[in-house]
N, C-alpha and C positions, 0 to 999 in steps of 0.2 A: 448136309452140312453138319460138322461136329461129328459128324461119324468115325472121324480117323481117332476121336481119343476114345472108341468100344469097339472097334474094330478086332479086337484079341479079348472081348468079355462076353459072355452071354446078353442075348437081351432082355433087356429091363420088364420085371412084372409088370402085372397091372397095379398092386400094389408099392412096388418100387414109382412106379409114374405115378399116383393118386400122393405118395410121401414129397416129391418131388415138385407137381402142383401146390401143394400146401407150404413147403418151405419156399420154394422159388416164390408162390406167388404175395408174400409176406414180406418177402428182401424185394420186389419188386415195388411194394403196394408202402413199404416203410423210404425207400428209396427216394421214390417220387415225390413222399410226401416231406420230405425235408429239402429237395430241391425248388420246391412249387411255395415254401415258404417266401422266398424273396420274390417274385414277380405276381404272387396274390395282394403281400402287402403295398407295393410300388402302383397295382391297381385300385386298391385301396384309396388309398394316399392321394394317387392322382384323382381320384372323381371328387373324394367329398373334403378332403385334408389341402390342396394345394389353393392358393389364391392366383397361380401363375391363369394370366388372358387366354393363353395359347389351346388349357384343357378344359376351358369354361364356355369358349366361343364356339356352338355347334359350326359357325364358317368356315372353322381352324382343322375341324376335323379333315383327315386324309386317307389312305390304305392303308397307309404302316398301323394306321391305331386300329381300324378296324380286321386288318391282321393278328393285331396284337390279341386282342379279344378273341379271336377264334383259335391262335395258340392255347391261351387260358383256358379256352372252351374244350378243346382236346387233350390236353395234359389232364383237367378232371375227371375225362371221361377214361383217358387210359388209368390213373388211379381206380379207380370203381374197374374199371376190367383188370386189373390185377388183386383185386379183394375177389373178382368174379373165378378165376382161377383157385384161391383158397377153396370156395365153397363149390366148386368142379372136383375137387379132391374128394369132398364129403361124400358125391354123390358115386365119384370111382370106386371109393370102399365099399359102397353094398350094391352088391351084386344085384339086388334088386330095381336100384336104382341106377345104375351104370348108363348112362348115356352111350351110343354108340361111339365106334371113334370116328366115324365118318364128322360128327357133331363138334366132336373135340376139337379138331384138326381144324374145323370150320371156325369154334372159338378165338383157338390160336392166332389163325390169318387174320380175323378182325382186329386182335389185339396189335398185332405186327403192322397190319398197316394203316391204324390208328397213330401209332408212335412213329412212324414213319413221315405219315401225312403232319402230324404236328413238328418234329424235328424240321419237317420243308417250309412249314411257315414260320416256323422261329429261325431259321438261316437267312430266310428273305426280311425279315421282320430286321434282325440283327444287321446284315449287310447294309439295310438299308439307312438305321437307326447310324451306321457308322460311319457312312458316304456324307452325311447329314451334317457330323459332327467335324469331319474333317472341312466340307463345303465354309460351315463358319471359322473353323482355326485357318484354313487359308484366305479368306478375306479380311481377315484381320493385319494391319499392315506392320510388318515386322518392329517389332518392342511395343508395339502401341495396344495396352489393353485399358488405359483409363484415359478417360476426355477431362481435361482441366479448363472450367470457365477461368476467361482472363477478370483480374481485379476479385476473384472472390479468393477463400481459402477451402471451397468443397471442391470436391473430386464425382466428377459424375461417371460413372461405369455405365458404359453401353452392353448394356445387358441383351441386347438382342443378337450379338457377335459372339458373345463371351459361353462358354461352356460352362453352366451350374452342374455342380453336383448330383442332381437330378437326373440329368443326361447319361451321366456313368453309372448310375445303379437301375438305370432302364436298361441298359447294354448287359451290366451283370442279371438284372433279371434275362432278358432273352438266353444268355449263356446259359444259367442254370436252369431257362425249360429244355433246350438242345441237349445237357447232363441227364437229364431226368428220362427225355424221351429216349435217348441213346441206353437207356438203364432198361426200361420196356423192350425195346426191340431185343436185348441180347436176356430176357430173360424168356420173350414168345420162341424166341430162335430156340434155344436152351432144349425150352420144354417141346415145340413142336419136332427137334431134331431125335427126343425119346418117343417119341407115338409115333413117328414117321418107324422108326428102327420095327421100333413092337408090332405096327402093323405090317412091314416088308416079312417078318419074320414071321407070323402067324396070319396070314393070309390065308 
C-alpha cells in the first residue's frame, strides 16, 4: 500500500525511515492529542461534574458507556504508541541500537490495529449513541416538547424525551475519537508502507 507514490524513487534509507518515524510520529501523537481533548473532558464532566440520575446510578449503566471507556482506553494507548514511534526513530539512528525490522514492522501492526480496534468501538459507541437519540426525538409527539400544568403559570419540560446538550457533545466526542484514530491508522499505514519497501528492497 502507498507504494504507487515511490514506485519511480529509490528506497527509503534507514535514515530517511528513522526521519520519518520522528516526524510522522509527532503529527500523529500532536494529532490525537487535540482530538482526545473533547471526549477526555465529556468523561470528565460526566463522572464527577454532571448531577444528571442517569450517570450516577451504577443500575443506569449499559454497553455503550462501558464501550465508551474502552474507546477512551484505546485512543490513549494509540497516543503513547505514537510518542513510541518518535523514540523508535532514536533508536533507528544508531546503528548500535537499531532494532531489527522484523521488530519495527511488529511495532507498526500493534499500532494499526490498536487505532483500528478503537475506531470499531467508537463507530458502534457513536451508532449507538445516535439510534438512541433519534429513539427519543421520535417519541416525542409532534410540536409537543413542553408539558403545561393546567391553572398553573410553570412549564414543566419532560426531560426524559427531550435531547440536552449533553447528548450532542457525547456524539461529537465519539466523532472526534473516530478523527483521531482514523489519524493513527494512516500515519502506521504511512510508516509501515516505508519499512515494508526497505525491506522488500534489501532483503
Amino acid at each position: 500500500m502507498f507504494n504507487f507514490l515511490m514506485e519511480n524513487s529509490s528506497p527509503p534509507t534507514v535514515q530517511e525511515i528513522a526521519f520519518a518515524f520522528r516526524r510522522w510520529g509527532w503529527v500523529g501523537f500532536w494529532v490525537q492529542i487535540v482530538f482526545a481533548f473533547i471526549p477526555i473532558i465529556i468523561l470528565i464532566f460526566a463522572l464527577f461534574f454532571t448531577n444528571n440520575p442517569d450517570y450516577t446510578r451504577p443500575g443506569n449503566l449499559y454497553i455503550g458507556e462501558f464501550l465508551a471507556f474502552g474507546c477512551l482506553s484505546a485512543l490513549i494507548f494509540t497516543i503513547y504508541w505514537c510518542f513510541r514511534y518518535v523514540q523508535l526513530s532514536k533508536k533507528l539512528e544508531n546503528p548500535q541500537m537499531r532494532p531489527p525490522k522484523a521488530d519495527v514492522i511488529q511495532c507498526l501492526w500493534i499500532g494499526l490495529i490498536a487505532n483500528i480496534l478503537g475506531m470499531l468501538c467508537a463507530i458502534v459507541v457513536a451508532m449507538g449513541k445516535v439510534a438512541t437519540l433519534l429513539w427519543q426525538m421520535l417519541s416525542i409527539p409532534q410540536g409537543a416538547s413542553v408539558i403545561s400544568t393546567p391553572g398553573s403559570n410553570q412549564a414543566i419540560i419532560n426531560r426524559g424525551t427531550l435531547v440536552v446538550p449533553l447528548d450532542m457533545v457525547g456524539v461529537q466526542a465519539m466523532l472526534s475519537t473516530i478523527a483521531a484514530e482514523l489519524a493513527g491508522i494512516i500515519v502506521a499505514l504511512w510508516l509501515l508502507s516505508l519499512v515494508s519497501q526497505h525491506h522488500s528492497q534489501h532483503s
